[in-house]
C-alpha positions as CSV (number, residue, x, y, z in Angstrom):
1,X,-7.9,-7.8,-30.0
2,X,-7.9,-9.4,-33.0
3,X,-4.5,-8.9,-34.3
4,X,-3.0,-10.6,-31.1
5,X,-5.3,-13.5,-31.3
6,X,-4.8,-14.3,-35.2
7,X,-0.4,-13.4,-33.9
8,X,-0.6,-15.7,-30.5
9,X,-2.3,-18.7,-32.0
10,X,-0.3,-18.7,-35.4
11,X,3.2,-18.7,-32.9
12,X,1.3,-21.1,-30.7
13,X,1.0,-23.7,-33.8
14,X,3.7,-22.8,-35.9
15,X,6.5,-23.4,-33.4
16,X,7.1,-27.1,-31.9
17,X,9.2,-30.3,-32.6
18,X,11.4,-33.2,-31.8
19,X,11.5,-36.4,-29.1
20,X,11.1,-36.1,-25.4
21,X,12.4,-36.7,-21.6
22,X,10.9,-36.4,-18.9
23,X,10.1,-32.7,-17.8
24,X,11.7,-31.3,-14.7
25,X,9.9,-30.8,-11.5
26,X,10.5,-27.1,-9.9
27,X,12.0,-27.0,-6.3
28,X,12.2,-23.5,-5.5
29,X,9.3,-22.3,-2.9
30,X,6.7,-21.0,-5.0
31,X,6.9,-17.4,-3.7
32,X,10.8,-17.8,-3.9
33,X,10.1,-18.0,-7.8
34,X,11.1,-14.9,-10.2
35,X,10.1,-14.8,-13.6
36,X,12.2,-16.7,-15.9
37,X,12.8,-13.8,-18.2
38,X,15.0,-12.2,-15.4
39,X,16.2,-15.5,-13.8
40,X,16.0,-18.5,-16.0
41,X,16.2,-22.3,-13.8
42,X,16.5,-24.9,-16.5
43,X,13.7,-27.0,-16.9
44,X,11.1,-24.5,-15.5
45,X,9.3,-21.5,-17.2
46,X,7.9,-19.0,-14.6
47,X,5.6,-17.1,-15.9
48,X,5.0,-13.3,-14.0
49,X,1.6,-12.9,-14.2
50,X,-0.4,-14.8,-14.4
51,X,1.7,-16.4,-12.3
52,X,1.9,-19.9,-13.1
53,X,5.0,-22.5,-14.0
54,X,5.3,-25.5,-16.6
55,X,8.2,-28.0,-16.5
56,X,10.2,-29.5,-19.2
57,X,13.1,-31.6,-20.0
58,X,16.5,-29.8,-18.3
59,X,18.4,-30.4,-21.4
60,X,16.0,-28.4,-23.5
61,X,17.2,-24.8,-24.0
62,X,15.2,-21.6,-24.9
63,X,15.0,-20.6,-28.4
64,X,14.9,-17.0,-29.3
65,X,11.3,-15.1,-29.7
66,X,9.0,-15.1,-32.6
67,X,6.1,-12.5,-32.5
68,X,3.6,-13.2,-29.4
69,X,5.6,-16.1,-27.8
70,X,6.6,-15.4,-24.6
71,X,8.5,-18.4,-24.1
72,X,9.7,-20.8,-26.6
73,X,12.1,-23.8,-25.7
74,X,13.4,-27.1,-27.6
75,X,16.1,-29.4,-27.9
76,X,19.4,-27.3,-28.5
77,X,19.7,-26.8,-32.7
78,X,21.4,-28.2,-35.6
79,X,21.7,-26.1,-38.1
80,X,18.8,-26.7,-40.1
81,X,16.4,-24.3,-42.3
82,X,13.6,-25.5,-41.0
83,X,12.8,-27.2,-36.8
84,X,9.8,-29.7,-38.0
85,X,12.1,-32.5,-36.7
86,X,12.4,-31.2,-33.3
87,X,10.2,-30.9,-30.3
88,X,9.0,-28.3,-28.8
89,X,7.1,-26.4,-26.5
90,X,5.8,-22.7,-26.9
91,X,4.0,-20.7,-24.3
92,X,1.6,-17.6,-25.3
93,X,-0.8,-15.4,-23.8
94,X,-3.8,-13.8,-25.2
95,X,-6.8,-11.5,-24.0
96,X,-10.2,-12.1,-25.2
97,X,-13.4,-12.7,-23.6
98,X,-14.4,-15.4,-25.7
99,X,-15.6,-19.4,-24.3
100,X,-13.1,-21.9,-23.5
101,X,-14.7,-24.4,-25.4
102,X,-14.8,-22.0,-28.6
103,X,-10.9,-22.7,-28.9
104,X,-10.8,-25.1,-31.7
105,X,-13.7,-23.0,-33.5
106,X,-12.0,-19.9,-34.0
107,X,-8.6,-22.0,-34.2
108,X,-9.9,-23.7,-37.8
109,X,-10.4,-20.5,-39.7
110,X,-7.2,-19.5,-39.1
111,X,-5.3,-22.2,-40.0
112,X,-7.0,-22.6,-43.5
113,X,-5.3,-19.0,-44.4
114,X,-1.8,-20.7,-43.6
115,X,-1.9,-24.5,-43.8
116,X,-3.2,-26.9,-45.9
117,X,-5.6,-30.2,-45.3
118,X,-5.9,-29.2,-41.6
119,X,-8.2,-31.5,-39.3
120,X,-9.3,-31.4,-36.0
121,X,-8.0,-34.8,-34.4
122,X,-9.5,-34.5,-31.0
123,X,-11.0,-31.0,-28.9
124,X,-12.2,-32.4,-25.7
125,X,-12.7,-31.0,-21.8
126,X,-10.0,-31.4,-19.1
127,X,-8.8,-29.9,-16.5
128,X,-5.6,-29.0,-14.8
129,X,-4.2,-30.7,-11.7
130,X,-6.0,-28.4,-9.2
131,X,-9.1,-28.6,-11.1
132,X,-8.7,-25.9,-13.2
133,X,-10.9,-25.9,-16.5
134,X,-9.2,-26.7,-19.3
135,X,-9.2,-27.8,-23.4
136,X,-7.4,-29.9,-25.4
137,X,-6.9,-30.1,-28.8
138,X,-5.0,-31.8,-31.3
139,X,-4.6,-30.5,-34.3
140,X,-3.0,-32.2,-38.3
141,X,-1.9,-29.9,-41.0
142,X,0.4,-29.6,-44.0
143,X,3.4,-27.0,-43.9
144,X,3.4,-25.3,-47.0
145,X,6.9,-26.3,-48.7
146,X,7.1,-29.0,-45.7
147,X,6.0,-32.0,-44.1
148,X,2.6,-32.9,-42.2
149,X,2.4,-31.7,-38.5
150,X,0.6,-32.3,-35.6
151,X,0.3,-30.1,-32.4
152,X,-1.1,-30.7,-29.2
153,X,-2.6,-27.5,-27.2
154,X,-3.8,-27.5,-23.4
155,X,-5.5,-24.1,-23.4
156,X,-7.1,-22.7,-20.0
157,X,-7.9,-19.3,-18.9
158,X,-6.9,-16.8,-16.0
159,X,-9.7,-14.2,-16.1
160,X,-9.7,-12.6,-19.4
161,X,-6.3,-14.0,-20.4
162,X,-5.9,-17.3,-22.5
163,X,-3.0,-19.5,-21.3
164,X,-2.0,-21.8,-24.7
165,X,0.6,-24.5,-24.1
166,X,1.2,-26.2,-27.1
167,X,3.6,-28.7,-28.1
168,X,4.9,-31.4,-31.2
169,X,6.9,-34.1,-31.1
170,X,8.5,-34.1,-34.7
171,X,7.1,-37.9,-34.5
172,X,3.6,-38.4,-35.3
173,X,1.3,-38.1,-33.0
174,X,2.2,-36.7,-29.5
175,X,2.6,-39.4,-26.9
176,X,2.1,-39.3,-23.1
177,X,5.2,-37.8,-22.4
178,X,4.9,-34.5,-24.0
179,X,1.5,-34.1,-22.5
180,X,2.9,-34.1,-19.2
181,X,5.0,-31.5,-19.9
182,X,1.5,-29.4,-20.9
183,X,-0.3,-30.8,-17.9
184,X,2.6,-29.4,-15.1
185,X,1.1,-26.4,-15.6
186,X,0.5,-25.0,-12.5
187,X,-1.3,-21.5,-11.1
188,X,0.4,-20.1,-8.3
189,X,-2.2,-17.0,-6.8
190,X,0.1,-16.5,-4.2
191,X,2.7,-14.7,-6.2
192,X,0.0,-12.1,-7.6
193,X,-0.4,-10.7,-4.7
194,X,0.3,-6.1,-5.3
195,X,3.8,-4.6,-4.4
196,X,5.0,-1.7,-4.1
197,X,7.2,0.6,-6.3
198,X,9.2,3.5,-6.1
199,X,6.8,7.2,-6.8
200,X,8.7,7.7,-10.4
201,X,7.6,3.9,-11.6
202,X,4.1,4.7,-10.1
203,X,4.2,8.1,-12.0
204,X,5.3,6.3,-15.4
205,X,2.7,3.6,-15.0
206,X,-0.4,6.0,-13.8
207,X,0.7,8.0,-16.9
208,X,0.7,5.5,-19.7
209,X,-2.8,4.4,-18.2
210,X,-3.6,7.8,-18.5
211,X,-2.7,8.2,-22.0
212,X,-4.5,4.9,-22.9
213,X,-7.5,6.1,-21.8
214,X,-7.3,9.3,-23.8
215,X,-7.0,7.5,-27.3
216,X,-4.2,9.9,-27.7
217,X,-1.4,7.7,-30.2
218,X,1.0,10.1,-30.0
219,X,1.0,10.3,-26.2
220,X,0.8,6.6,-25.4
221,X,4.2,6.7,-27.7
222,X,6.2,8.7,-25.8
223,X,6.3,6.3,-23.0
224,X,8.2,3.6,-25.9
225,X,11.8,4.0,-25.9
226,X,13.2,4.0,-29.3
227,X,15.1,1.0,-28.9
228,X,11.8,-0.9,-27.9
229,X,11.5,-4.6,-29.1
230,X,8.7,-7.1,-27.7
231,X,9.7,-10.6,-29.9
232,X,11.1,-8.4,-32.7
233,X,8.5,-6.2,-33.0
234,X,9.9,-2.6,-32.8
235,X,8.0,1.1,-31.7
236,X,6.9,1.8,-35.3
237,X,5.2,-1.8,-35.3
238,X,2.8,-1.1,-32.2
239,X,2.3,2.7,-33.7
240,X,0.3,1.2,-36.5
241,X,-1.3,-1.6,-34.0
242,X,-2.5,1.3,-31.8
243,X,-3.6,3.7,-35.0
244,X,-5.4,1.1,-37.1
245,X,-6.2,-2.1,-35.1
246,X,-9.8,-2.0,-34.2
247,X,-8.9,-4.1,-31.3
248,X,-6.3,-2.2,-29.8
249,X,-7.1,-1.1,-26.5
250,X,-7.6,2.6,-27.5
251,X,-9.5,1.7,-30.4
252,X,-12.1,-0.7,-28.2
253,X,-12.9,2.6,-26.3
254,X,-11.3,2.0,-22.9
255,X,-12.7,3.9,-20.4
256,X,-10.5,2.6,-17.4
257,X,-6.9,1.3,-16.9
258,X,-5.7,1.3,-13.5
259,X,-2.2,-1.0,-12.7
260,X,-1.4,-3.4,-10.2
261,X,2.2,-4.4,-9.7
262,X,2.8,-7.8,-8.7
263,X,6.6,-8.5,-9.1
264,X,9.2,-5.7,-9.3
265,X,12.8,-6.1,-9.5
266,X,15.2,-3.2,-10.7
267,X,18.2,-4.0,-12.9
268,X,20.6,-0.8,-13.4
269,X,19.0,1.8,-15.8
270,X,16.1,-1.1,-16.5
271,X,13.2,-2.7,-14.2
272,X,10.8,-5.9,-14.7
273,X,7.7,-5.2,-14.3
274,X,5.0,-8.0,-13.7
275,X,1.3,-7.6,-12.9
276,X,-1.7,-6.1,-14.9
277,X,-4.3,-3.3,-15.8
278,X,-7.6,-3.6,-14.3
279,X,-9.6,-2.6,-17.4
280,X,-13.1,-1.5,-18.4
281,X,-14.0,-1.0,-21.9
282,X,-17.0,1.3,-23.5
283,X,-20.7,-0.7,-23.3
284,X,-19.1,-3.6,-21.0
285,X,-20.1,-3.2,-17.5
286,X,-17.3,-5.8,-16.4
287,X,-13.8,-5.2,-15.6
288,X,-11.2,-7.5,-16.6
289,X,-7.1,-8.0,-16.4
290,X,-4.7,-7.1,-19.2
291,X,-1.7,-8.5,-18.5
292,X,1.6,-5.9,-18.2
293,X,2.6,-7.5,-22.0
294,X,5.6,-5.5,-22.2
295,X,7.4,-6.7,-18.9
296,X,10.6,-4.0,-19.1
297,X,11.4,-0.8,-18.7
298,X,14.5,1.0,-18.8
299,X,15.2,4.6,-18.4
300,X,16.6,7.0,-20.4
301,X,17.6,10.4,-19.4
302,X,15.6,10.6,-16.2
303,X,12.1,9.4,-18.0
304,X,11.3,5.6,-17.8
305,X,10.2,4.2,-21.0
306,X,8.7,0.8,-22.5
307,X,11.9,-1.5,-23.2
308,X,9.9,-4.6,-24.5
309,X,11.3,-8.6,-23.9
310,X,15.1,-8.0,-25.0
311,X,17.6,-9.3,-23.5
């Protein structure tokens, strides 16, 4: 999926800034959690599936989407035309099959198309606190029309899907404190496991696998409503993705999507949606999880319909 990756890891580095406290610590049972896009805590992203947390400082607020962020929180904001000065943290989730230890590789050629005099300060092994496998990288670059930047990135992997946390402290090189805030990532499998949800939810979901699986664009955009935005990017946006992206799921030749629900909570005319799509693709014999990337639904007129990461 191409088109995602190059999206994901340009929000991942392109976002970040400013000095640091000490991030919060979450206190909420672990299967009391809901996903902070329904029920923000301050201090603690909760991430649906893969379900997983990361703290940061309380005073730091979220900042509105850019294009494959799913979470993106700072300081709150002056007025300023640009946020180099400010710190940051940005959380974004990608499916691809490649390597952990790849990251910086395919991160390089991508930033030469954007930035200018980028170097590759550090890319080393770690691991998470429950042993997890991990990477981190550190990466300097020149904003074009602004200063010189560095990022920090602690990239690990749930099955198929890339977790990137990445991170910059507006000050030179990030310090200890804004890589714990990278490092309280924490996996929590017992909040994936399936739920149940009502037959006409079931129905939309088993069609719109259905639909995927046909190729059929036309199809698979009936089930968008036409107010549809995921991080600004509207219906007519993922028509093209879906029509001319060779890595599109249609255009991969998927030969199998089946869903799994794992956290459901209706809201009026709209639901969340958190899980994935058990997916097999043509010449792979291995099936891997998609992540439910569009997390909302609403329905209109008695048909339920893609809704995206609005508010």
């Amino acid at each position: 999926m191409k088109k995602l990756i190059i999206l994901s890891l340009l929000t991942a580095i392109a976002l970040l800034g400013r000095g640091f406290l000490a991030p919060a610590h979450a206190q909420t049972p672990p299967n009391d959690l809901k996903p902070t896009f329904i029920s923000p805590t301050p201090g603690l992203y909760v991430n649906g599936w893969p379900a997983f947390t990361v703290s940061y400082p309380k005073e730091w607020e979220e900042w509105p989407h850019v294009p494959f962020s799913y979470f993106t929180a700072g300081p709150p904001r002056p007025d300023l035309p640009a946020d180099y000065f400010l710190p940051s943290l940005n959380i974004s989730l990608l499916t691809h099959p490649a390597p952990l230890e790849d990251w910086a590789k395919n991160l390089i050629p991508l930033l030469l198309g954007v930035y200018a005099d980028v170097k590759i300060l550090s890319d080393k092994p770690s691991q998470l606190k429950d042993g997890t496998l991990a990477r981190e990288v550190e990466v300097e670059f020149v904003v074009k029309n602004g200063p010189a930047a560095n990022r920090f990135m602690l990239v690990t992997k749930k099955d198929a899907t890339w977790v990137v946390i990445s991170l910059r402290s507006g000050k030179g090189r990030p310090g200890e404190d804004l890589k714990k805030i990278a490092y309280s990532l924490t996996f929590q499998p017992d909040r994936e496991k399936p739920v149940q949800v009502p037959p006409d939810i079931r129905a939309f979901l088993d069609m719109w696998c259905a639909d995927v699986v046909s190729r059929d664009v036309k199809a698979i955009m009936e089930h968008f409503s036409d107010r549809f935005l995921f991080s600004g990017d509207n219906k007519t946006y993922w028509e093209q993705y879906y029509q001319n992206d060779p890595q599109s799921q249609i255009q991969q030749g998927v030969i199998s999507y089946e869903p799994t629900v794992t956290f459901f909570e209706p809201r009026g005319d709209k639901a969340y949606l958190a899980g994935f799509f058990l997916t097999r693709v043509k010449g792979d014999a291995n099936a891997f999880k998609w992540p439910m990337t569009f997390q909302q639904i609403i329905n209109e007129h008695g048909e339920w319909k893609w809704f995206g990461n609005q508010k």
